[in-house]
C-alpha angles and dihedrals in degrees: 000000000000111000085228093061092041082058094046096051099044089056087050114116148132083279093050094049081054091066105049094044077045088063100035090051097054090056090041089049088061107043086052078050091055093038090052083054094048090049090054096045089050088048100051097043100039096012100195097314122169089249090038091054080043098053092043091056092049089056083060106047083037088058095033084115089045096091095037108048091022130030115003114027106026070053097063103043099035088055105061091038093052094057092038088057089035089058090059098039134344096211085046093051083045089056097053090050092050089050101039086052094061100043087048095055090043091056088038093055087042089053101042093055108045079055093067093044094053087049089047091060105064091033091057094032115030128054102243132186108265084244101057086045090056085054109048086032086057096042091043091054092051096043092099087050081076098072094062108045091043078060089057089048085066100039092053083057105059095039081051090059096046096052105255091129088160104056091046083050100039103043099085094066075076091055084041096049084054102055092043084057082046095050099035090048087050112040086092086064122084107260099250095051096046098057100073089051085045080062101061092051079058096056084047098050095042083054094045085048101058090030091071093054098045097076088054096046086046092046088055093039114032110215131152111253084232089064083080092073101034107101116195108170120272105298116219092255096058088048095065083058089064096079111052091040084054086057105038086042089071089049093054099039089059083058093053095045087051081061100043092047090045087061098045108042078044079064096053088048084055138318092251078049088098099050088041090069098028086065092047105041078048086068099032082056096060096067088043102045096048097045110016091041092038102047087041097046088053099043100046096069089048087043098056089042098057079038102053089040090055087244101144103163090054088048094046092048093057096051095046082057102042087056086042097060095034091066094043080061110043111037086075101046084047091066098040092061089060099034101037089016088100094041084041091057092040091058097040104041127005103100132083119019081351103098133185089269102054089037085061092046099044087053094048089059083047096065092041087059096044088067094065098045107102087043093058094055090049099064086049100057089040095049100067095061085060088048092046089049088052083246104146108148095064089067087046100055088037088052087044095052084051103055084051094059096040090049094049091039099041083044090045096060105031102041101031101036105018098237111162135227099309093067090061092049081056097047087040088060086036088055095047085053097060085047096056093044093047090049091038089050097044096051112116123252095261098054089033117162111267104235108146097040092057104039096101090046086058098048088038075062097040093054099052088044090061098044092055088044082053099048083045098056096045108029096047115072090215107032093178102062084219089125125188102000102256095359127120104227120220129257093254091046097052093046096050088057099041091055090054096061085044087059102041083053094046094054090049098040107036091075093056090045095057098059095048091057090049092050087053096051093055 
């Protein structure tokens, strides 16, 4: 092994994995900043209108390869294979990436295209509903936008594994520039014929997105720009990622199908269904993007490298830490999504084309995702020791499970006893919990969940939790945020109280924080 990595390895720790979430977190911060900016943008211009939820959907089924051949399989299975071949060579692990790039670009332009291809055919030969035109006419005019953001899956990677944890984190606020100037050129427009030119801001953000990562990836790997395009045949290298990405690829896909179906079955409930859990997933993600991706971004490279050195108790050690302050973290925000979520909606959205309605609904799905929130982390968090054991086939059957329970629930409700959006927000976070406890249960006795050691630490956030829900119900005169019934608040109203709950749960969660934040600097 190189002396350089021997070093590396012996400085990793539970302090070490903070930094770099530290750092992650500050470039993710920003990018939810910006997202939070795009989603309110899109609110206030297009509100949920039937060609809006449409359009949303079609950004879904338009990215459904994006987890699988970007940024969360080809992750998962580039990591581990990058510091296994590192570890044997560092211009042999540089070769793999150049040649990887350009193979990756080559299946994503043949996918894309015959994509496009497969949409073309029912909207020129069949008589469709002027609903389900809007949505395969949407999804086919934002299929070459996958190229570029599957590129950025990759790029995110290698910038992950060389410790650049702010620019992987930080590069969507240029997708989501792109698609605010999108939204705010365009809010003149009526809504359905705004929404083909909307997809081409979308090619253009998912460009710009994987654009500002590409002169740092070439600076720590010098290639030639043209190498993209040079198509060699699939090196050896590059076919021992096939596997694991096979594998991973069933897991994610279940993930991805969970989303698709969300958004369908969320049609059936009502054609504004759609828009009413975009809104709210938009929210639930920022909790679980700046601490769950984070935290799992930063811990999976140290992982695979304890892990490929057959050092278990490092490895162990990181993992503990990692739950630990995962549930330090999201107890809490746990409980303000369902405490503040209606206040939170209000303030962000409900102005413009947003109306009361929408802003209730939105904040009922809100709750039904809150409850799958820790899970979801969890899975985050329990997913990487199977990656870094080269398992791959225990997250795909968990994820699989999954999709089944969150079909036959979300089926269940919508079709059999007509509940609207908010039940599939519900069996979307059932379905996360049986994916934590299948992943939590099936973890070897080395790297073992940690259940007993952190059992205090769970009721210690539990306990403030409560006290702030507490302070929230009693000390605000309208707990629920929900305002003057079927009245749009003002700025200024929102915000003040907004900034009441923020205050309340500042006052009951500072002090828990703190001492997290103490235990990891020992």
């Amino acid at each position: 092994m190189d002396q350089v990595n021997q070093a590396s390895l012996s400085k990793e720790s539970s302090r070490s994995i903070l930094r770099s979430m530290s750092r992650f977190l500050s470039g993710t911060m920003l990018s939810r900043i910006s997202g939070l900016g795009r989603d309110i943008a899109m609110a206030y211009a297009f509100g949920t209108e039937a060609s809006a939820a449409a359009f949303l959907v079609s950004f879904r089924l338009a990215h459904l390869l994006r987890r699988i051949l970007g940024e969360g399989c080809l992750q998962t299975a580039f990591i581990p294979l990058f510091e296994e071949l590192r570890r044997e060579s560092v211009q042999k692990a540089h070769a793999f990436y150049i040649h990887l790039q350009s193979t990756l670009f080559w299946i994503l332009l043949l996918v894309s295209t015959a994509a496009m291809g497969a949409l073309g055919l029912p909207l020129s030969s069949l008589d469709l509903s002027p609903g389900n035109r809007e949505i395969l006419s949407y999804t086919l005019f934002m299929m070459p936008s996958l190229v570029f953001i599957c590129l950025y899956g990759l790029s995110a990677s290698l910038l992950q594994c060389e410790g650049s944890y702010f620019l992987a984190g930080a590069s969507p606020v240029a997708f989501n520039l792109a698609w605010i100037a999108g939204a705010i050129l365009l809010r003149g427009f009526d809504v359905e014929q705004a929404m083909p030119y909307l997809c081409l801001f979308i090619i253009l953000g998912c460009f710009l997105q994987w654009a500002v990562c590409y002169p740092k990836t070439k600076k720590l790997i010098p290639h030639s720009p043209l190498t993209l395009f040079s198509f060699r045949g699939i090196q050896p290298d590059v076919m021992r990622i096939v596997k694991p990405m096979t594998l991973g690829m069933i897991g994610i896909a279940a993930t991805q199908i969970n989303t698709a179906l969300d958004a369908v079955f969320a049609r059936f409930a009502s054609l504004e269904g759609p828009a009413y859990l975009w809104y709210a997933i938009r929210i639930e993600q920022l909790p679980l993007a700046l601490f769950g991706i984070a935290l799992s971004g930063a811990l999976l490279p140290p992982l695979s490298r304890a892990m490929k050195n057959g050092d278990l108790k490092k490895a162990a050690a990181l993992y503990s830490s990692s739950i630990g302050t995962c549930i330090a973290v999201i107890v809490p925000m746990t409980f303000a999504l369902v405490f503040s979520g209606r206040a939170t909606v209000s303030l962000l959205y409900e102005r413009g084309d947003f109306s009361a309605v929408s802003a209730g609904e939105t904040a009922l799905c809100l709750y039904g995702y809150a409850l799958g929130l820790l899970p979801s982390v969890t899975v985050l968090l329990t997913a990487p020791v199977y990656y870094a054991l080269s398992d791959y086939k225990t997250p795909a059957l968990a994820s699989g499970y999954s999709v089944v329970i969150n079909s036959i629930l979300s089926a269940a409700g919508v079709l059999a006893f007509g509940f609207g959006a908010f039940w599939i927000a519900v069996a979307t976070s059932l379905s996360a919990i049986a994916n934590a406890l299948i992943l939590s249960c099936s973890l070897p006795k080395e790297i073992s969940f940690p259940w007993h050691a952190y059992s205090a630490k769970f009721f210690r956030a539990l306990a403030h939790s409560l006290l702030y829900a507490v302070g929230v119900y009693f000390l605000l005169p309208d707990p629920t945020g929900s305002l003057t019934a079927g009245t749009a608040p003002s700025f200024t109203g929102s915000l003040y109280l907004f900034s009441l709950h923020l205050t309340i749960f500042a006052l009951c969660i500072a002090p828990l924080w703190y001492r997290e934040l103490k235990d990891l600097k020992r």
